[in-house]
C-alpha positions in Angstrom: -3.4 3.0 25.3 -3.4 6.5 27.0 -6.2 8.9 26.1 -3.5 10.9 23.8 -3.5 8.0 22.3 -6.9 7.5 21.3 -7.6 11.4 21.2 -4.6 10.6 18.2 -6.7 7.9 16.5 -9.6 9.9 16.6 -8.3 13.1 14.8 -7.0 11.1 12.1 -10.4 8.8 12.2 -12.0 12.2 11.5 -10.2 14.0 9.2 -10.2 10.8 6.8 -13.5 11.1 7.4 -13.6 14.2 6.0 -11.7 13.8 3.7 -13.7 10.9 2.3 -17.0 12.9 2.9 -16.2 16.8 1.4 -14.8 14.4 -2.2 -17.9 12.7 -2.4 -20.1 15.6 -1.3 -17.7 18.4 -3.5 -17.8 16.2 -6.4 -21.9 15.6 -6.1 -22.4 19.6 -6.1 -20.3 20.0 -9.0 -21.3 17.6 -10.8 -24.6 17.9 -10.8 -24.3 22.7 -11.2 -22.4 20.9 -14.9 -24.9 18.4 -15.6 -28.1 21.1 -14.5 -26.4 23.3 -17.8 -27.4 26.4 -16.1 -24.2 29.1 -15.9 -25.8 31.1 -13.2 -26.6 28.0 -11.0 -22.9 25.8 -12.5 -21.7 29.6 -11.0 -22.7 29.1 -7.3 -21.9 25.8 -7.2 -18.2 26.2 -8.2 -17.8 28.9 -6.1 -18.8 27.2 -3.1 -17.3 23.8 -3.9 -13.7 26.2 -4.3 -14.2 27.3 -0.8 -14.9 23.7 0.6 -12.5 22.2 -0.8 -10.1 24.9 0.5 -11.6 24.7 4.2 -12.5 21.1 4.6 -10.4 18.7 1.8 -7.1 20.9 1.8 -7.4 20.8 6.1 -7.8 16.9 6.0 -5.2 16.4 3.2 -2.7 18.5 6.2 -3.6 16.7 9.2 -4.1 13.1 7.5 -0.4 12.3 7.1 0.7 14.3 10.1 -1.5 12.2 12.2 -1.0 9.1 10.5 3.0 9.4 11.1 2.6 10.1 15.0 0.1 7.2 14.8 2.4 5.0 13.3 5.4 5.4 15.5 3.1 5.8 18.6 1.7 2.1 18.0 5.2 0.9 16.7 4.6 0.1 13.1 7.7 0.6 11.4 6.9 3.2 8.9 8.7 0.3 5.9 5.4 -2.0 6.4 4.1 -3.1 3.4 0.9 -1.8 4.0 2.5 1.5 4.9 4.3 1.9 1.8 1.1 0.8 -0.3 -1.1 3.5 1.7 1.7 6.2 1.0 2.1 5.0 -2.5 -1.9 5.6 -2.9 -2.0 8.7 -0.6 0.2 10.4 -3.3 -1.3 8.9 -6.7 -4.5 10.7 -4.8 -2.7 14.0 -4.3 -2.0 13.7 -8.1 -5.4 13.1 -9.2 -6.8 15.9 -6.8 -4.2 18.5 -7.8 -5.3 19.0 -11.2 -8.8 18.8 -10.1 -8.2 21.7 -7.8 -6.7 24.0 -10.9 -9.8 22.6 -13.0 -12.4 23.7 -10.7 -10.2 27.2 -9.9 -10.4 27.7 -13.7 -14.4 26.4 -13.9 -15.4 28.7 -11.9 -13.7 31.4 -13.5 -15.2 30.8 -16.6 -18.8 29.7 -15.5 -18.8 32.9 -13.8 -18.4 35.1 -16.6 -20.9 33.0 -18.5 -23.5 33.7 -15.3 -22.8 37.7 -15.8 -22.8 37.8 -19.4 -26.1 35.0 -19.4 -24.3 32.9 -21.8 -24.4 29.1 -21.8 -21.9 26.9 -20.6 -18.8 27.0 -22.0 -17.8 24.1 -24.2 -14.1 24.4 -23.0 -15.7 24.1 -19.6 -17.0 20.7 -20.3 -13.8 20.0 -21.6 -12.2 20.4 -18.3 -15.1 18.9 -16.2 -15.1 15.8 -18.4 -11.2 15.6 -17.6 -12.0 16.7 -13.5 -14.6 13.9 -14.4 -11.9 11.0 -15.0 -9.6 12.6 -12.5 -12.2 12.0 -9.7 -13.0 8.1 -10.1 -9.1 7.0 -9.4 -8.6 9.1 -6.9 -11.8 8.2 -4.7 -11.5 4.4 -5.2 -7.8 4.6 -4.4 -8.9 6.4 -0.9 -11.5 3.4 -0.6 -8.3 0.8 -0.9 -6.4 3.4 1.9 -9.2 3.0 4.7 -9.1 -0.9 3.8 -5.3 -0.7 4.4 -5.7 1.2 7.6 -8.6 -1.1 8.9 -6.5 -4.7 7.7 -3.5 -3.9 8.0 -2.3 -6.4 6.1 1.1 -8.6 5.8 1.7 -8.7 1.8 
């Protein structure tokens, strides 16, 4: 393999591990700002979990599929494998978990913001959504578990 090659493998080694690593650490901070039932400190958290999300999850989302692709045809799996379809068929039941989540945690903070300034509690509508972002969050992250299995086994259904 020529160092392209494996300069390739290593980009999309990386931003999957990214993406793995910014879900489980973005879900952990906001998690635990809702469970802590503090607006002011719920606040922070959602603002910052936004911007990662934005920087680090919405970067490795990009690159993950571009790089996968070149990776593909580079090594000279045709792009019909089983194990292909199966990953893309998981790839986008994750984009559909994670989009709402995104909108959730846009509208979370929102809210838990105005309850910071004003020195209100929590909205309840607010644990409405994160109970929702919640469920969202479970599928999503064990169907990324199943994709790095795929890409490690590769294997012939």
């Amino acid at each position: 393999m020529s160092d392209g090659h494996e300069l390739l493998e290593m980009v999309h080694i990386l931003s999957a591990s990214v993406l793995f690593g910014s879900g489980a650490a973005i879900a952990f901070f906001m998690y635990m700002g809702w469970r802590s039932g503090d607006a002011a400190g719920f606040s922070l958290a959602s603002k910052h979990v936004v911007l990662a999300d934005w920087v680090f999850t919405t970067t490795a989302v990009i690159v993950q599929p571009i790089s996968g692709y070149i990776l593909a045809q580079a090594s000279g799996w045709p792009l019909d494998s089983p194990w292909l379809l199966v990953a893309y068929g998981l790839y986008i039941f994750i984009g559909l978990c994670w989009l709402p989540v995104v909108w959730i945690q846009l509208k979370v903070r929102k809210q838990v913001k105005r309850a910071a300034e004003e020195d209100g509690p929590i909205p309840d509508q607010v644990n409405k959504l994160m109970q929702i972002w919640f469920i969202l969050g479970w599928p999503a992250f064990i169907a990324l578990i199943a994709i790095f299995y795929l890409m490690i086994a590769k294997p012939s259904f």
